[in-house]
N, C-alpha and C positions, 0 to 999 in steps of 0.2 A: 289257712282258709284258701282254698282255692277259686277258680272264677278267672276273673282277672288278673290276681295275683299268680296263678297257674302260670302263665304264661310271661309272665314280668318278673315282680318279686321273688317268686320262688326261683329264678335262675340264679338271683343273689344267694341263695344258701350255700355256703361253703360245701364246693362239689365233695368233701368229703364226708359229706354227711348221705347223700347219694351213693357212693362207694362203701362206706363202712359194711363191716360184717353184719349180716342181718339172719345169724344163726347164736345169738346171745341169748343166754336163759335169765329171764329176770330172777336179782343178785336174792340172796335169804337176808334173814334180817340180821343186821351186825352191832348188833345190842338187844342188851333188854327190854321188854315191855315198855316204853315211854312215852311221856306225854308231847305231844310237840304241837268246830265244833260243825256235823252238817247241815246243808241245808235245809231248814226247816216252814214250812207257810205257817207253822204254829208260833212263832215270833214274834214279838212285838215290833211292829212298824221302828225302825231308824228314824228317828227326827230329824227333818231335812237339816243339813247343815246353814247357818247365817251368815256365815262372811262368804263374799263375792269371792272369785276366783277367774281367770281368764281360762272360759273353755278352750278343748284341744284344738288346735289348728284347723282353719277352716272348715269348724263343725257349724259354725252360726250361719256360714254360705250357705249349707247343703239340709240343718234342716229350721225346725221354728219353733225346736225344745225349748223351754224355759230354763236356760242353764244357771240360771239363780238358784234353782234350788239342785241340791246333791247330796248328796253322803259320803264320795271317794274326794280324793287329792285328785286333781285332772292332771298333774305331773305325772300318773300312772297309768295316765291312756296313751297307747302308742297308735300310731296308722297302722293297720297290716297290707298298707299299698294300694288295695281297689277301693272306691269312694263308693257312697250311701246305694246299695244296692246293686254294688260292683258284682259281687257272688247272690245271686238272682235267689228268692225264697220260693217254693214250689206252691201258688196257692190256688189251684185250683187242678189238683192233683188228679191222674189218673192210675185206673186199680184193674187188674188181669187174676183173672184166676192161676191157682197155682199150677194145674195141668199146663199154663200157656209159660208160666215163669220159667218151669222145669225146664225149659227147651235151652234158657240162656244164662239159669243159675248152674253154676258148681256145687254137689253136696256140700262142701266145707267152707263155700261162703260166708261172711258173715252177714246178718240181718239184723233188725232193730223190730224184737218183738214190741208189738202193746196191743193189749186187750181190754173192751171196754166194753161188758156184760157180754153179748155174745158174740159180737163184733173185734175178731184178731186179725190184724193185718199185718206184714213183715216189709220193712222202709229198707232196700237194699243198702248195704254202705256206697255199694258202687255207684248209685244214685246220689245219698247223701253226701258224700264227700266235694261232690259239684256244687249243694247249694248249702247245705247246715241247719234251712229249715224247712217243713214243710207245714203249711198251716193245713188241719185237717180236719173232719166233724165224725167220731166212733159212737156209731148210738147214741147217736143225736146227741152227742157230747162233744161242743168247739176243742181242739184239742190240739198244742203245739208240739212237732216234733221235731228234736235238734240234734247236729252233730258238728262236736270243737273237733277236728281231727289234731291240732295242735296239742290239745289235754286229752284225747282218747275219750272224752263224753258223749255217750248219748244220753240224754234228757229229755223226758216228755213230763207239760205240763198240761193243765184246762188251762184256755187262753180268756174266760170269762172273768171278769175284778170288777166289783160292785154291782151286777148285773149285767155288764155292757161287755159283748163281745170284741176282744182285740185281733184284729191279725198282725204279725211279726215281718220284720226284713231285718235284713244285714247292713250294719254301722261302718263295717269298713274299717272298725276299731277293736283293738284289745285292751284288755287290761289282765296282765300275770298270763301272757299268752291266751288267755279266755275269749271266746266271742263276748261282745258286745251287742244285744240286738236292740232293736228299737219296737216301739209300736205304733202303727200308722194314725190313729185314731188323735193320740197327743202326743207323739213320738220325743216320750219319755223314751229314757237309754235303760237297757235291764240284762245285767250278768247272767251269762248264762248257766254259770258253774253253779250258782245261789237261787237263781230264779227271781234277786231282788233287781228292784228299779233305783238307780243309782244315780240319775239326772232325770231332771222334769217335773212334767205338774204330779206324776207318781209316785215321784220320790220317797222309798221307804217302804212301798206295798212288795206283798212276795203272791207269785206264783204258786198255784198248788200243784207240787209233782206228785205222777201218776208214776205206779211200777213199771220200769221198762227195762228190755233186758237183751244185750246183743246174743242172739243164740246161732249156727249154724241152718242153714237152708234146709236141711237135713233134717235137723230134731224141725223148724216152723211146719211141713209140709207133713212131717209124720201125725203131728199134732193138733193140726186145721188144715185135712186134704179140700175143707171147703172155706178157706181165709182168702184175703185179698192182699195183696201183693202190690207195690209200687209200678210201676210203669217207666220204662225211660222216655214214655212218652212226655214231656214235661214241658213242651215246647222251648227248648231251649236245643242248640248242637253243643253236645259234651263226649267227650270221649272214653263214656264209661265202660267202665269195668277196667280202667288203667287208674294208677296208683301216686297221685301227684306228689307224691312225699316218700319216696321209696327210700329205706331203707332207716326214716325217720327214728323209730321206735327202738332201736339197736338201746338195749339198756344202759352203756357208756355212752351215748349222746347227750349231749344240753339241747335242755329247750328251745326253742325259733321264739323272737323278739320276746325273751319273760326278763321283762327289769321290775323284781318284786323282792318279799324278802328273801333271806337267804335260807335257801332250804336244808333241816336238819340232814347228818352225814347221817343219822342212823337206816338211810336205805338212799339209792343212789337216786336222781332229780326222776328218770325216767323208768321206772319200776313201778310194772300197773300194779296197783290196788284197787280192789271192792271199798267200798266208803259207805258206811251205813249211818246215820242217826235218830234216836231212837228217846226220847224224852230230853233231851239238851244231852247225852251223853253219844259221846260219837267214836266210831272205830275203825280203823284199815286194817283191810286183811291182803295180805300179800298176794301175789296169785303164784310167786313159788312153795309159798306154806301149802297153799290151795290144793294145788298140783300134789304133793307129797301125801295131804290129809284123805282128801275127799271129798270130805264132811266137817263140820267144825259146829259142834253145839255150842252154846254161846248165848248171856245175858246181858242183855243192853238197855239201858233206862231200865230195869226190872223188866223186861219183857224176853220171853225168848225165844230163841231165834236161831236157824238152822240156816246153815249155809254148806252148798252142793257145787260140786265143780267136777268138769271130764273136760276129756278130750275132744278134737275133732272138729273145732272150730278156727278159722286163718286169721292171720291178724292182714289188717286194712292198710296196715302201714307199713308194711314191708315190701315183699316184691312188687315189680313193676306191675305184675295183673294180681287185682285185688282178693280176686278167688284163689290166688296160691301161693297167699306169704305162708310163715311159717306156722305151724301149731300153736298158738296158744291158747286155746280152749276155751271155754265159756262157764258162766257163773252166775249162781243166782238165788237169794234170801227169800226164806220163808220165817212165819210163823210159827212155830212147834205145839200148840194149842190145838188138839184137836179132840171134842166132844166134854170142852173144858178139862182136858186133863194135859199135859206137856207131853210129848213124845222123846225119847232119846234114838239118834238114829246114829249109823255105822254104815260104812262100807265095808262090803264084804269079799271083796275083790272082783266081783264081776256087775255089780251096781249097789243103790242105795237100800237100806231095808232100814224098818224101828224096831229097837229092840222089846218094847211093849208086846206088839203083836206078828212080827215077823213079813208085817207087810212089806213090798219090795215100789220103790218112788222112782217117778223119772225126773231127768235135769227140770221138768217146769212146774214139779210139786205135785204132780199127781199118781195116787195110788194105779198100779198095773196088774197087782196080783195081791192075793192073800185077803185076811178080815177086813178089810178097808181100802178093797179094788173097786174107783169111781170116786172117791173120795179127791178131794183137791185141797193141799195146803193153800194159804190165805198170803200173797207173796208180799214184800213189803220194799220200800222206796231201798235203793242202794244200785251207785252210781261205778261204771268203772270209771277209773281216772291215772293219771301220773300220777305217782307220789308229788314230786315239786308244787301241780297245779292243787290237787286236794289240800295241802300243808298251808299251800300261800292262803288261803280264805278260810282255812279252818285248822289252827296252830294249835290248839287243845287238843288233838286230836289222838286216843291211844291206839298204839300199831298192836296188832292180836298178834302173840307168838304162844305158842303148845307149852 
């Protein structure tokens, strides 16, 4: 997490993690199909834990949680270095149209779509990776949006629980390398990987996530030449569109501060996956499967579900300027249900088509041509993530191979 830690902490990562090769293809899979669950707001509430526990190091100073109540081990919060609001949360954000972005985005950027009825707006990373949240309102929908660059997540939730709207900041803490955020209202602590409340008067409630999907500047702008666009207006001095973590993501890398379980060898710590779950049944899709397939039809909790992958998107975590790490592309689950009937779709080497009707799809689900051009698939929650941070919170978890 950077902020504070940018310019402190992060000098402590072993410089060779700055120098490593940052042209590694994440690894395939090196076994079979196996089990080793996501996160769901359809869960039943964790019962606060009963026995006391001495909160993490002067968390009692900084906030007025009630750390009596919890559901982790606080052995497994670590500092990430900057204190309660160290890396600053965007909350009164500002938005430029995309003719004004065009001037300072790169096509191959990456961005953090989310759309909320007809309200799309694109969260640059080069922005996010400076604060990790921005609290925001899409069609009149409160609406949080997050990025671990530690675990490769972006996550958007509705920031409203029992009625009452929350806004979010940064803890200054991890757990399994994860942000930690708080909310200011009863700054309960809440996982960001899970969306649960993990310390406080919350303890046990989950967040409901919203579809969000890091896509290319390129596909956001083709797609809503009338969306909104983040601002680096943010009132803070950051020096975006630089890359505090370069070279981070190298697929032989280990995670920064992750003391959790040990992560199964069947795919290396740092091998992005898609992470979907879908009725308690949960699944990773590789993004070198991804890359080879295309397309992947696919039933989850009984329901099914298409997952689409290209090119042409940069990773965040690689070079020093955020707009030109290396290719690794973008990704994003739909529903296959359409007109109540499933569709089976293929690539056909120059994009996505269903073989029902020959209709021709782009990366965000929507028909372009043929019997079902205007038509839009119904996209569904699925998170990119490291294997190691997906694995540590959701150990059930089965890896998809062909």
């Amino acid at each position: 997490m950077p902020g504070t830690r940018s310019v402190a902490v992060l000098l402590s990562i072993p410089l060779a993690l700055a120098a490593c090769s940052t042209g590694a293809v994440d690894d395939p899979i090196a076994g079979p199909r196996s089990s080793v669950s996501a996160p769901s707001p359809e869960l039943s509430p964790t019962p606060p834990a009963t026995e006391e526990a001495p909160p993490p190091s002067g968390a009692e100073r900084e906030f007025t949680t009630d750390f009596g109540r919890h559901t982790v081990d606080y052995d497994e919060i670590l500092s990430g270095g900057p204190p309660k609001d160290g890396i600053p949360a965007v909350d009164d954000p500002s938005f430029i149209a995309v003719e004004e972005a065009d001037s300072w985005l790169q096509p191959q950027e990456p961005v953090v779509l989310l759309q909320v009825g007809d309200d799309a707006r694109a969260y640059p990373l080069q922005v996010l990776v400076w604060h990790e949240i921005v609290n925001d309102t899409l069609d009149g929908v409160p609406v949080l949006v997050t990025f671990c660059p530690l675990c490769n997540t972006a996550i958007a939730f509705e920031r409203t629980v029992d009625g009452r709207v929350l806004d979010f900041g940064t803890t200054g803490r991890l757990r399994y390398s994860n942000l930690i955020m708080y909310d200011r209202q009863t700054e309960t602590w809440w996982q960001q990987a899970n969306g649960e409340a993990i310390a406080g008067e919350l303890t046990g409630t989950k967040l409901e996530f919203l579809p969000a999907a890091i896509v290319s500047w390129d596909v956001f702008r083709a797609a809503h030449p009338a969306g909104l666009v983040l601002s680096t207006d943010t009132g803070y001095s950051r020096p975006y569109g630089q890359n505090p973590y370069v070279g981070y993501d190298d697929v032989n890398n280990s995670p920064f501060l992750y003391r959790g379980p040990e992560t199964p060898a069947n795919l290396k710590a740092m091998t992005r996956v898609l992470a979907i779950e879908l009725n308690n049944d949960v699944m990773a899709f590789p993004y070198g499967v991804l890359e080879d397939l295309r397309v992947v039809n696919e039933s989850i909790g009984g329901e099914d579900v298409v997952i689409f992958w290209e090119p042409g998107t940069a990773s965040a975590l690689d070079s020093s300027g955020i707009a030109f790490g290396r290719d690794v592309g973008s990704t994003n689950a739909f529903s296959r249900i359409v007109d109540s009937r499933s569709l089976n779709f293929a690539y056909d080497g120059t994009g996505f088509i269903d073989e029902e009707t020959g209709s021709r799809w782009d990366i965000l689900g929507e028909a372009i041509e043929g019997e079902l051009a205007g038509r839009q698939l119904t996209p569904i929650v699925a998170v990119n993530h490291f294997w190691f941070s997906w694995v540590a919170f959701q150990p059930d978890t089965q890896i998809y191979q062909p």
